[in-house]
MMTF fields as JSON, N, C-alpha, C and O atoms, coordinates in Angstrom:
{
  "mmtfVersion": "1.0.0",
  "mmtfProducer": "UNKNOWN",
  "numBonds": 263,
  "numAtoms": 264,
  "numGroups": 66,
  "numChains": 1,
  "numModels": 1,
  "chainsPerModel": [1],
  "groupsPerChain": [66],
  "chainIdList": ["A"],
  "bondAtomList": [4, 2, 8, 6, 12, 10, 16, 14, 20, 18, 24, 22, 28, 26, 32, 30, 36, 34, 40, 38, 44, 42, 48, 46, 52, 50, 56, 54, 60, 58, 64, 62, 68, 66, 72, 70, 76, 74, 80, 78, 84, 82, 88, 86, 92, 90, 96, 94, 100, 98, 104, 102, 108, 106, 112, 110, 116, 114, 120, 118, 124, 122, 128, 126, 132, 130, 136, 134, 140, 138, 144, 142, 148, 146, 152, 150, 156, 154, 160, 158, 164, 162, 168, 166, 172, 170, 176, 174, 180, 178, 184, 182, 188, 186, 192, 190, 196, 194, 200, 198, 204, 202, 208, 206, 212, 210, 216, 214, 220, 218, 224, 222, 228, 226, 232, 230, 236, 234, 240, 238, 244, 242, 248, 246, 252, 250, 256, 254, 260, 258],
  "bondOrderList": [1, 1, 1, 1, 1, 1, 1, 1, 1, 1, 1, 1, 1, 1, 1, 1, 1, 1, 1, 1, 1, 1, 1, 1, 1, 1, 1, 1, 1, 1, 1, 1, 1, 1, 1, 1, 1, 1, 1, 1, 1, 1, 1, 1, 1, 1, 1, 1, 1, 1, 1, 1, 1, 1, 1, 1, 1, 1, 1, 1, 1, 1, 1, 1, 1],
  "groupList": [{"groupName": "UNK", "atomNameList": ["N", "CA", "C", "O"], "elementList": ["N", "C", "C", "O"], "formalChargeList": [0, 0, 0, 0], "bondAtomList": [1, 0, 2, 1, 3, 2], "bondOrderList": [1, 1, 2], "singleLetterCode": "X", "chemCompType": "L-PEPTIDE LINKING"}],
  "groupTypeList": [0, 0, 0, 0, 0, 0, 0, 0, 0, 0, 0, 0, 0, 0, 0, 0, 0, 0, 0, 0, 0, 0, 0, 0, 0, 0, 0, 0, 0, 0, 0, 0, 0, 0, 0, 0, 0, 0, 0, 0, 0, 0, 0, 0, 0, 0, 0, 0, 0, 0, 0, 0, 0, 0, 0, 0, 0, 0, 0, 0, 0, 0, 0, 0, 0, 0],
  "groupIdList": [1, 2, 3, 4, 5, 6, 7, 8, 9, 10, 11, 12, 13, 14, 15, 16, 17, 18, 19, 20, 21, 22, 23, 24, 25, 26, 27, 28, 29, 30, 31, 32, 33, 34, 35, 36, 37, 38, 39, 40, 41, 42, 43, 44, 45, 46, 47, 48, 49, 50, 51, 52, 53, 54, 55, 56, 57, 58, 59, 60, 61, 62, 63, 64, 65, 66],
  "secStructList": [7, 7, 7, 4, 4, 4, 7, 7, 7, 7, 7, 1, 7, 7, 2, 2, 2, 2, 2, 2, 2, 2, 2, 2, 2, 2, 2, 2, 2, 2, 2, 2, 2, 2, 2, 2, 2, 2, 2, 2, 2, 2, 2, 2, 2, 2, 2, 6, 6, 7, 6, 6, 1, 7, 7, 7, 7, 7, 2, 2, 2, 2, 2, 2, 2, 7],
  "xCoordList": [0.838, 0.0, 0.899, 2.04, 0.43, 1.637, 1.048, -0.118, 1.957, 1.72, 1.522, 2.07, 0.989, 0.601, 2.026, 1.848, 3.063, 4.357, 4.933, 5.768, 4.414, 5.264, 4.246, 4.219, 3.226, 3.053, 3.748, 4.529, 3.305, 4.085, 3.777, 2.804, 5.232, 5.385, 5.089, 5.445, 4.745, 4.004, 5.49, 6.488, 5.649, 6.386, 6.674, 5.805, 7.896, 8.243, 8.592, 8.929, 8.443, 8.969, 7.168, 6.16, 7.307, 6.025, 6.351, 7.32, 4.87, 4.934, 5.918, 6.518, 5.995, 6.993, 8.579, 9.088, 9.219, 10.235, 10.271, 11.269, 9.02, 8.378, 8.655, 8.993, 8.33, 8.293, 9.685, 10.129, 10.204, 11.738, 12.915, 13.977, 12.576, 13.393, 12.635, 13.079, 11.728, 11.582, 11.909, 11.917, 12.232, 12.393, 13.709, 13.964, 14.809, 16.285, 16.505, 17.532, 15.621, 15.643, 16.051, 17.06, 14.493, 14.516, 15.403, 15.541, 15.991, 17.123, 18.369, 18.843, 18.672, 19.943, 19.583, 20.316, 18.347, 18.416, 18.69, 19.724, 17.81, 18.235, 19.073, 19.329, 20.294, 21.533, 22.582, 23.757, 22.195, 22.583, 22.436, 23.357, 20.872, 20.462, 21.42, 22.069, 20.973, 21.637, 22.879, 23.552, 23.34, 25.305, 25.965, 26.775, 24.926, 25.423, 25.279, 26.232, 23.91, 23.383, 24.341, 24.534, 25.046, 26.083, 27.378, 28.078, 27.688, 29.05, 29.19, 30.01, 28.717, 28.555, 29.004, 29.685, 28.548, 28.934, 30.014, 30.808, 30.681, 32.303, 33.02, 33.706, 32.819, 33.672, 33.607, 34.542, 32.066, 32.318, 33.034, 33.54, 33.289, 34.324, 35.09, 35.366, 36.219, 37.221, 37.552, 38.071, 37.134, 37.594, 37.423, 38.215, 36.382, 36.317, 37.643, 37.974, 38.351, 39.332, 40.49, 41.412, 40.752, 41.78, 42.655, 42.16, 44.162, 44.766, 44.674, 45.772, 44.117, 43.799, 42.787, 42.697, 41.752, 41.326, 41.259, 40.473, 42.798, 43.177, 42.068, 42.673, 41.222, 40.416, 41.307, 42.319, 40.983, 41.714, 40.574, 39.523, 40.578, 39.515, 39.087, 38.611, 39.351, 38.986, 37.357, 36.707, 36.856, 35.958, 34.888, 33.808, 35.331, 34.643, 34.612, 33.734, 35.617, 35.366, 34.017, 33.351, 34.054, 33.761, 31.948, 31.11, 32.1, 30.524, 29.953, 28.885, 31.002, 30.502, 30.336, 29.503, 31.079, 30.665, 29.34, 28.391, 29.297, 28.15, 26.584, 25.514],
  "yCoordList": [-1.158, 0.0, 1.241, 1.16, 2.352, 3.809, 4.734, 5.098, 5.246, 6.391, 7.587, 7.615, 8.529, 9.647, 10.569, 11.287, 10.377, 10.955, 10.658, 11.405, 9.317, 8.488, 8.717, 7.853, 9.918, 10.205, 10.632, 11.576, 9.744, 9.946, 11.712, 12.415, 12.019, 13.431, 14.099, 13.289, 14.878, 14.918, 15.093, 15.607, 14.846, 14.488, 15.902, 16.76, 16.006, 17.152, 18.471, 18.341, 19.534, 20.888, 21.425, 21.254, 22.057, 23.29, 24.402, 24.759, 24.752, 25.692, 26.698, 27.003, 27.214, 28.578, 28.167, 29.042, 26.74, 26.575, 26.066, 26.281, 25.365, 24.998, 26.32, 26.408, 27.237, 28.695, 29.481, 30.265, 29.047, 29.754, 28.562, 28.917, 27.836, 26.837, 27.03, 26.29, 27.749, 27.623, 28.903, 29.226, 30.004, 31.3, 31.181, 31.751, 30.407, 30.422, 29.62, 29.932, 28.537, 28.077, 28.995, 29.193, 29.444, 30.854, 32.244, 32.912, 32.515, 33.47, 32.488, 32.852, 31.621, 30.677, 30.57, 30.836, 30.137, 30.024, 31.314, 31.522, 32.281, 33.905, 34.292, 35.178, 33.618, 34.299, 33.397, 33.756, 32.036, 31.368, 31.836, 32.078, 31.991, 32.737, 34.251, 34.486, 35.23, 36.44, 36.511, 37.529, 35.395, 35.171, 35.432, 36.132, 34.304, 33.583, 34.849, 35.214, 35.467, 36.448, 37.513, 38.318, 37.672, 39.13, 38.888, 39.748, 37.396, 37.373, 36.547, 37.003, 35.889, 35.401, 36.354, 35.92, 37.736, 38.486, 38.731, 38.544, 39.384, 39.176, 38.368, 38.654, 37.448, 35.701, 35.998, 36.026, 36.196, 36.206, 37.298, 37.204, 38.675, 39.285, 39.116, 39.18, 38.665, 37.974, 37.547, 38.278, 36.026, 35.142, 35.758, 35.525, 36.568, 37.281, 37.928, 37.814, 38.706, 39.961, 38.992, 39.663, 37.33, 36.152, 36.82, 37.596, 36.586, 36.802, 35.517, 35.458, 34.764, 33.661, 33.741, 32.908, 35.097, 35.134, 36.275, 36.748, 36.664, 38.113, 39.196, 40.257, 39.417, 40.803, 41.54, 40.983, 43.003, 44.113, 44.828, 45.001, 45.195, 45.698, 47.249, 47.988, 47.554, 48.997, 49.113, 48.101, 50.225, 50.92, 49.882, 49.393, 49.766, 48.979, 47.334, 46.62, 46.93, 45.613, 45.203, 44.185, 46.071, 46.467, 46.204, 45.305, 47.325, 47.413, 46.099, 45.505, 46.072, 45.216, 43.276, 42.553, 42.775, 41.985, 42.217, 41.518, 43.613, 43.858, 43.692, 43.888],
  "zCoordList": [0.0, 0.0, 0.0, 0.453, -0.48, -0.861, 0.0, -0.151, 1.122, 1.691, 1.09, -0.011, 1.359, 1.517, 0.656, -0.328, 1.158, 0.819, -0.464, -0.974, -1.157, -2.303, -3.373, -4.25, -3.497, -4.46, -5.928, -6.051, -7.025, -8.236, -8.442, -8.17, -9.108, -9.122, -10.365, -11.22, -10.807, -12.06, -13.56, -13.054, -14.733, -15.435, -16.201, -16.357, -16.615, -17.676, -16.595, -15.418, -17.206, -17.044, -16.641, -17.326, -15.369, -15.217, -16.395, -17.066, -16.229, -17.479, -17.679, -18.71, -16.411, -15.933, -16.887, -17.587, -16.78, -16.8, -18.52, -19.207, -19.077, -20.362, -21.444, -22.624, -20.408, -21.601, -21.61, -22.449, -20.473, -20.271, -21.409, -21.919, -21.469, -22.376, -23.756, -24.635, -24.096, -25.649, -25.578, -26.765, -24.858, -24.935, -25.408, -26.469, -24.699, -24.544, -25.909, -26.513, -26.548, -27.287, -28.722, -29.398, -28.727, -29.687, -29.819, -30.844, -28.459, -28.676, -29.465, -30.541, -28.996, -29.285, -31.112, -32.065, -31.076, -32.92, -33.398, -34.032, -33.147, -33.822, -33.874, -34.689, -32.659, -33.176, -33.605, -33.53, -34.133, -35.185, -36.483, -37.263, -36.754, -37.994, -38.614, -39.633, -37.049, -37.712, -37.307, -37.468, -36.711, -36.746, -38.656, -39.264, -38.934, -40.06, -41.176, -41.864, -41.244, -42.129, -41.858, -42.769, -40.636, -40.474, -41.101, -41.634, -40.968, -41.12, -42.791, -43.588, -43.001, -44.247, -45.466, -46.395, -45.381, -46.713, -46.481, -47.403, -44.845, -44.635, -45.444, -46.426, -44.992, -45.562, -47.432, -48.233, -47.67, -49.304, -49.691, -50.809, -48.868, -49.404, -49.715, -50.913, -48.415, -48.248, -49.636, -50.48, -49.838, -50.758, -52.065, -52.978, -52.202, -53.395, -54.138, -55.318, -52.976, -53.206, -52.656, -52.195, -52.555, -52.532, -53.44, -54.257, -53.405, -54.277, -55.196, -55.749, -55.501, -56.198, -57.228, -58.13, -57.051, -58.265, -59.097, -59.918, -58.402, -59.513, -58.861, -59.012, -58.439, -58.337, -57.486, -57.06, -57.123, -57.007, -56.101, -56.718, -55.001, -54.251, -54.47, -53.608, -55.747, -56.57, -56.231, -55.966, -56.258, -56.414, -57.709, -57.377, -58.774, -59.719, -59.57, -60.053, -58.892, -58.344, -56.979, -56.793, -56.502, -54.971, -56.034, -56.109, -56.534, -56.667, -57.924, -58.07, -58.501, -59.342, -58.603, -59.149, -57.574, -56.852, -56.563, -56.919, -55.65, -54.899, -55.806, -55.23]
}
């Protein structure tokens, strides 16, 4: 027979802690997303203006990548 005390405890996350983990969730993706979206055109600069494919970071290169 189960005392009074050895009640099963209810399963998962209370709501309070349910909404704080999809909150932390959702910041953590957004700044995956706008990590990638900030730094990404960096990087394609970069390799762009490589000395490997001859470009020249002139004014007419610059815009004409762009």
């Amino acid at each position: 027979m189960a005392s009074a005390d050895s009640e099963p405890s209810p399963t998962g996350p209370s709501p309070a802690a349910a909404h704080g983990s999809a909150a932390a969730l959702t910041l953590g993706a957004l700044g995956v997303v706008f990590g990638d979206i900030g730094t990404s055109p960096l990087y394609a600069m970069k390799q762009t203006f490589s000395p490997e494919y001859g470009l020249t970071p002139d004014e007419g290169s610059v815009y004409g990548v762009l």
